[in-house]
N, C-alpha and C positions, 0 to 999 in steps of 0.2 A: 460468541455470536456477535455479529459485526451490524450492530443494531441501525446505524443510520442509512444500510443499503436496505437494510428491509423495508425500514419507514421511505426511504426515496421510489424503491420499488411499485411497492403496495400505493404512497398517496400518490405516485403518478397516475397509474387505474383509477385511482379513485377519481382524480379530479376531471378525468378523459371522461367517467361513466357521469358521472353527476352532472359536470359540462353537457354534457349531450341529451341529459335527461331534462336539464335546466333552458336549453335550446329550442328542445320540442324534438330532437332528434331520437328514435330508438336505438339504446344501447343494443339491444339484442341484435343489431344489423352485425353488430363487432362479431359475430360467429358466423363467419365465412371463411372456411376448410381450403377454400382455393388462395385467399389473399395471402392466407400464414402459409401458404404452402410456395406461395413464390416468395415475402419478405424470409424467410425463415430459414426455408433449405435452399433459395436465392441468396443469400445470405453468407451462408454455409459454404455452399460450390465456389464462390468470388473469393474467401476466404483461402479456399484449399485452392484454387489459381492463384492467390497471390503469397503466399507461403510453404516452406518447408515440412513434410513432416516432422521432419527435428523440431521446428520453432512451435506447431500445433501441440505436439506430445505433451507441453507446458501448461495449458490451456484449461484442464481438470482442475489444475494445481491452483491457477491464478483466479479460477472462479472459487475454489474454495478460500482463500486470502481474501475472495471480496466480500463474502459471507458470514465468515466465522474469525478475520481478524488476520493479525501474526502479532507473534508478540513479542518484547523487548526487553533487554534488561533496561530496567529504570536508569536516567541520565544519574540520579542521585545514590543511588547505589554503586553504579562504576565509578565515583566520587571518592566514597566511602573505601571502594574496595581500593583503590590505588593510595588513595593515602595512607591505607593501613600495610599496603604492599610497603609505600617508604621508608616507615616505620620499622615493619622488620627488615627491610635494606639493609638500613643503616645499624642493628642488631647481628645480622645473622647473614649478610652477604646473598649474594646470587645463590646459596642454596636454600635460603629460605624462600625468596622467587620461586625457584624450579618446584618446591613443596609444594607451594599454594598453589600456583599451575597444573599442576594435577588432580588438584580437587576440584577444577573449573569444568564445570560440561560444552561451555558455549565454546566451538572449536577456532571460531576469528581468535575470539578473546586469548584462549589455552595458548594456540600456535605465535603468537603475539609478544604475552610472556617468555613463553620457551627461548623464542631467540633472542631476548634480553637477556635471560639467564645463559644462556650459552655465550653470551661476551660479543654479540654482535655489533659493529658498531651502527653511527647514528645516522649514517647514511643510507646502507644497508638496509636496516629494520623499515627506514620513510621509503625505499624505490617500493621495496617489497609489497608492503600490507597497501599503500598506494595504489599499485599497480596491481593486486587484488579488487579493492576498493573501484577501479576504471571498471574491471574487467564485470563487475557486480552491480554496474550505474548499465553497460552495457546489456546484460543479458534482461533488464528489467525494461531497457527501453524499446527493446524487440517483442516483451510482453504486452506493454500497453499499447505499444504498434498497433497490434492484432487487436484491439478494440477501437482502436483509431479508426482504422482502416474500416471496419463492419458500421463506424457510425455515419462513413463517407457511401459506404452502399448500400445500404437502407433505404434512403430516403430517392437514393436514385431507382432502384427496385421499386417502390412504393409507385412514383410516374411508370413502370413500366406492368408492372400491376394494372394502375388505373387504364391506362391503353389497352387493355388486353380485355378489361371488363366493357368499355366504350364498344371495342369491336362488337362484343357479345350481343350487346343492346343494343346498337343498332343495325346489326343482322336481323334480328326480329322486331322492325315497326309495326306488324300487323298489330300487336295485341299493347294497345297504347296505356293499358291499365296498368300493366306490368313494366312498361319503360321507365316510368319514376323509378320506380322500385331496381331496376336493375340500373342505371346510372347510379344511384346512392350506392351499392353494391357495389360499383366501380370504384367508390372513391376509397369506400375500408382499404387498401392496398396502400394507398396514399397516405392516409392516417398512420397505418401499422408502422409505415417506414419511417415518419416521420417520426414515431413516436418512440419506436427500439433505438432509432437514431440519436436523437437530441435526449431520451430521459434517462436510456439503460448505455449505450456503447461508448458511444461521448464523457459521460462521468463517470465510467468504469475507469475508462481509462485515463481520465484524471485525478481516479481515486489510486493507483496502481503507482503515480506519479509520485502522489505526496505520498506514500507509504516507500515509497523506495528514497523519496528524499531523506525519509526520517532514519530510515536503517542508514543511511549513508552518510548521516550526523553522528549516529552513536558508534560506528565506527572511525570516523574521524577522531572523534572522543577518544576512544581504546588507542588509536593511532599515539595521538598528543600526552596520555598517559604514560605511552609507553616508552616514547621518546624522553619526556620529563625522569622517568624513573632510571631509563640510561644513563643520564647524566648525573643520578648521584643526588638530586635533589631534596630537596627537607620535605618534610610533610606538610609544611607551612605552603611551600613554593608549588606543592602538588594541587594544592585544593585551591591557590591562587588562579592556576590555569585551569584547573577542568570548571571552575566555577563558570566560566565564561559560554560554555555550551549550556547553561541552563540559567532558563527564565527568573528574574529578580524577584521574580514573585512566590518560584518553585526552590531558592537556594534555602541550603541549611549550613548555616556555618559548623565545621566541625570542632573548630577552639572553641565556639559556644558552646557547645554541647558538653563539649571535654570540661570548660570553666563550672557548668550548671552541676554536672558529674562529680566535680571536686567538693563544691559547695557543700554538697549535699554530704560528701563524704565527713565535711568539717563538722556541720550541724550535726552528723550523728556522735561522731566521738565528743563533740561538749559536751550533746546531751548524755553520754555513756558515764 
């Protein structure tokens, strides 16, 4: 579960209902069936004019990502795993590659290996997963499009809303009691728009951004590992470069670890 949309979700209600309690204004005006019915399935229709069904079909997919997460292999892990890939490199040749590669689920990663192991060279492997990699920066910028886009018609919908309630009320001045009452009623539409706009469409689709930046890190990662491994490089010279995609604060050296390992193995046989 992808806890900071809920918390952004829910405290934007919140601070909209409270605000308005705090104002003097009644929240309860917020349940008006006609304003959510123009920002909403208004919304919606501008949406389906402005997009493919192809590009829509994605849409289930991308709200579930904003909800419940995607998840990644750890920078630190693909660290771990290439250096150890080096290692038997230089043991066991390109069929110890191709071994390990099979026991990989993540299919960038698998496909990645494989054509190391198959002797590809090092130009070959960078156009490839590269132009992979475009094509993956691509298909994600067309997703947060589509909340881009819903957060640009929102709030215009919201003015078309509140005109629509305006008419209403002042069609009817006889009954002046009720004119406050249905001007405030005008302006929910204007609210809703603004609010689906600016608190939920707008940072969906900036949250869609930096989640695709990130996938687009750790594949560049796999990229740069796999290239270093091409070339035959030491395990030393592997964890030299992939160290650099992760934060100084998140590295773990793995000659420390190997050194702590040894230690440990010394202290036991003195004490044996």
């Amino acid at each position: 579960m992808e806890k900071s949309t809920l918390i952004g979700v829910f405290g934007g209600m919140a601070a909209v209902g409270v605000g308005m309690a705090l104002k003097g204004a009644d929240p309860s005006t917020l349940i008006n069936p006609a304003a959510f019915l123009i920002i909403i399935m208004g919304t919606i229709a501008a949406i389906f004019n402005a997009f493919t069904m192809q590009g829509l079909k994605k849409v289930p997919k991308l709200f579930k990502i904003l909800f419940f997460g995607k998840k990644f292999m750890p920078k630190q892990e693909i660290l771990e795993l290439f250096v150890s890939l080096a290692k038997s490199a230089k043991q066991g040749g390109v069929v110890a590659i191709e071994k390990r590669a099979q026991e990989i689920d993540d299919a960038f990663l698998k496909s990645s290996l494989i054509m190391v192991a198959d002797g590809f060279d090092a130009d070959f492997i960078a156009d490839t997963i590269e132009s992979e990699i475009k094509q993956m920066e691509e298909r994600h910028r067309s997703g947060a499009l589509i909340f881009a886009q819903c957060g640009m018609y929102a709030p215009t919908l919201g003015v078309l809303g509140a005109v629509i309630g305006l008419i209403a009320a002042l069609g009817n001045l006889s009954d002046i009691d009720q004119l406050g009452h249905s001007i405030a009623a005008a302006f929910v539409a204007t609210l809703l728009g603004i609010f689906t706009g600016y608190v939920l469409w707008h940072p969906f689709a900036n949250k869609l951004k930096q989640i695709s930046q990130e996938e687009v890190e750790i594949k560049k990662m796999i990229l740069e590992g796999a290239l270093t491994l091409q070339s035959g490089a030491s395990s030393i010279a592997m964890e030299a470069r992939l160290q650099a995609f992760i934060p100084l604060s998140e590295r773990k050296s793995q000659r420390d670890e190997g050194d702590s390992s040894e230690e440990n193995n010394n202290e036991a046989k003195e004490k044996a």
